[in-house]
N, C-alpha and C positions, 0 to 999 in steps of 0.2 A: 355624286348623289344623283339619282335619277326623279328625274322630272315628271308630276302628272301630265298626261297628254291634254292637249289644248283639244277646246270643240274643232277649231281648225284640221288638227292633226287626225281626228277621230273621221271628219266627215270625207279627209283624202284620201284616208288609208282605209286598200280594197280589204273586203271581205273575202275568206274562204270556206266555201263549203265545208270542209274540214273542222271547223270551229264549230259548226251546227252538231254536223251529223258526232261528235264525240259528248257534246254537251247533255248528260243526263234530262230526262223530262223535269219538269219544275211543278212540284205541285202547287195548286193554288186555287184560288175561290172559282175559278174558269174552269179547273180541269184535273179534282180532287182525288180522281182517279190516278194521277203520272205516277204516283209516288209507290202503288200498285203493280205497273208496269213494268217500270224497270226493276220491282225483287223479281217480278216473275221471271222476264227475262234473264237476269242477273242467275236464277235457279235452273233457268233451263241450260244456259252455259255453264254451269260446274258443273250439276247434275247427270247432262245430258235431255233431251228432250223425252227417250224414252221412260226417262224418270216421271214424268209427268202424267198424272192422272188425265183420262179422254177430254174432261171438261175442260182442262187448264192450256190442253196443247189447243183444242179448239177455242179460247179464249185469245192463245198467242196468234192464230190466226185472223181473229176478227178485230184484234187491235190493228190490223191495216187497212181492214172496210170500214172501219170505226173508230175515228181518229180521236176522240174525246168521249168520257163516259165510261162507265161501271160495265162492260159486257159479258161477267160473268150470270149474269140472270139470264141474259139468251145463251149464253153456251147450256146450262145446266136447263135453258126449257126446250131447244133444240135435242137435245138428249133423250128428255122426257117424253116432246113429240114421239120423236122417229124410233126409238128403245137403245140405239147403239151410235156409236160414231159414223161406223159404215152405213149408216142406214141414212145417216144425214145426209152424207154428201152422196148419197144413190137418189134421194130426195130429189124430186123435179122442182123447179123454182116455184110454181104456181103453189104446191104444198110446203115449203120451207116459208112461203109469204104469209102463210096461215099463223106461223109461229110471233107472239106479240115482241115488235122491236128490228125484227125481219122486213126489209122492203127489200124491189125489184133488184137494188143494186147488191146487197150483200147475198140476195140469195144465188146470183148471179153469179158472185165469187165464188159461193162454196161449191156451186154445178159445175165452174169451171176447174177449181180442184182435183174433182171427180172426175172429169176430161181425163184434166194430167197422168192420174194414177192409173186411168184405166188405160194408154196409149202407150205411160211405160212397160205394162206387163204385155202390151200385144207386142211390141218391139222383138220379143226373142222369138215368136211365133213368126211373125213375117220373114224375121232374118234366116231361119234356120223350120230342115222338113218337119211340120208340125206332130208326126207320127215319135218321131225322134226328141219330142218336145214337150211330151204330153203333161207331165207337171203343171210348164208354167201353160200350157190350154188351160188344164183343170183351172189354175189360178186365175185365169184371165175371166172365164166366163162363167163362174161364180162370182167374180168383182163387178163383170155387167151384169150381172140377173139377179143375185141372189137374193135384192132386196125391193127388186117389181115388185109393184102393187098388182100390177096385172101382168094375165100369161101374151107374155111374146116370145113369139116363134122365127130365130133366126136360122139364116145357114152359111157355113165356112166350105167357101168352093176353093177349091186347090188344083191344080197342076198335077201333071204327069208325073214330077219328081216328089208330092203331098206338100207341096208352098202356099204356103196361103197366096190365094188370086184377091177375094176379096169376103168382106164378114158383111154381111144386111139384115136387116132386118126385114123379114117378108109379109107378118104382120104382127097385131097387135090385139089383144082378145079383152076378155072380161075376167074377173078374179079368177075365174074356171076352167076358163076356153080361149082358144086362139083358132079360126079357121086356118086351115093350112089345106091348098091346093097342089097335089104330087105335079099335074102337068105345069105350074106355072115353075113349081121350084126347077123343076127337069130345064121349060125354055131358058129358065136365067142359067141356067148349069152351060146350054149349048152358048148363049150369048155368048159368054166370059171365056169362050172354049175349057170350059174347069173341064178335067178326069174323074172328079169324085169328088164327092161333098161329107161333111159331118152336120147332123142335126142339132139341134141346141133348143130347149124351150124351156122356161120357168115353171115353177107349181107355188103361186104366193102364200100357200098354205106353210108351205117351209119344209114338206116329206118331198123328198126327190121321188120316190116309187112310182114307176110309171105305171098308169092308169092303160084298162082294158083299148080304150079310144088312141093312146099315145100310142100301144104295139099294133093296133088294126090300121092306123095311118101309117106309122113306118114301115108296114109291110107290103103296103102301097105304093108308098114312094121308090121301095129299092124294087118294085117289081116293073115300075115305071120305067127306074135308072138303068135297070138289065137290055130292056131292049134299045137302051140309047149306048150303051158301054160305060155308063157312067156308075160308076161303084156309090156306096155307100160304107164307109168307113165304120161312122155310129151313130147312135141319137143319147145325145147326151141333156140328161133332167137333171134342172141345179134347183136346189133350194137352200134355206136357211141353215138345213142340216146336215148339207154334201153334194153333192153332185155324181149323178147314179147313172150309169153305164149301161147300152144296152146289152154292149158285144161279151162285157165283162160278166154281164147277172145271164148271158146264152139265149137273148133273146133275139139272136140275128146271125 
């Protein structure tokens, strides 16, 4: 017959991590919400994650910023803020703080998300000639822009062989406008010894169509880049609705 264990016995025998981390949450007058938690989770494992509606995956997210409590009312006002999931985590911290229940620390998490996802899609660009790659470009710099509030103006300088050297951001404008200077983009071009660049700039409106101003600047730029030997590839304008080409629409 086996014996209840003595308070002795309880208080020498080590604990394992293992114990914890298997043991389901416990709902209770502290934290009404566990019982919550673990169906969702419980549905995102049979299910799959992709199962899940935007609110609910971004729920299973903020139950790590947020270790007690109901945070479905911030997933679903996060949404409402920003109109889309992607749009959340493109969210600067300073506007996800605006969302009630949102402090410095969780918005912090979800900008850092956005980090991640945006780092993995530059990975195939860096590794491999971006010319050869152009997809996941498309992909990548629509994931950075497409959901700016305001027009920024980067540029992707590359190598001899079209490798990406480095992605910058050269500035940053108003919902409208971003100044862009041809001689500065050119000196960073010699800097980095880059062979050729591709343009990149937002339109927060969400129409990629490049404006009268975007093709009188681009034609500046590569008339800059001609007499330095430095190419211009493209200028590529992302919005909410694609991302629009110059070389493709024959504006270059």
């Amino acid at each position: 017959m086996r014996h209840a264990a003595s308070l002795e016995d309880i208080a020498t025998t080590p604990l394992l991590w293992a114990d914890f981390a298997s043991a389901p949450a416990v709902e209770t007058e502290a934290n009404p919400n566990a019982g919550h938690r673990d169906r969702l989770r419980e549905r995102a494992r049979k299910g799959g994650l992709s199962a899940l509606p935007d609110y609910e995956l971004l729920e299973l997210f903020l139950f790590r910023s947020v270790p007690q409590g109901d945070v479905k009312p911030r997933a679903k006002a996060l949404l409402t803020r920003f109109g889309s999931l992607a749009a959340v985590l493109a969210a600067s911290v300073e506007d996800l703080c605006t969302v009630k229940g949102i402090g410095p620390a969780v918005a912090l998490d979800l900008s850092a998300l956005h980090e991640v996802t945006l780092r993995a899609h530059r990975e195939p660009i860096v590794k491999r000639t971006v010319i050869s790659s152009w997809t996941a470009l498309l992909a990548y710099v629509k994931l950075a822009l497409a959901h700016e509030p305001r027009e920024q103006f980067r540029v992707l300088f590359l190598d001899k062989k079209n490798q990406l050297i480095a992605d910058e951001v050269q500035n940053h404008g108003t919902v409208d406008h971003a100044p862009v200077y041809p001689r500065e983009v050119m000196r960073r071009a010699l800097e980095l010894s880059a062979s050729n660049v591709i343009l990149v700039h937002n339109h927060p409106s969400g129409d990629p169509t490049p404006s009268h101003a975007d093709i009188d600047m681009t034609r500046q730029i590569v008339e800059a880049g001609r007499t330095l030997r430095i190419g211009v590839h493209d200028h590529l304008v992302v919005g909410r609705e694609g991302v629009a080409s110059f070389r493709s629409l024959g504006l270059m």
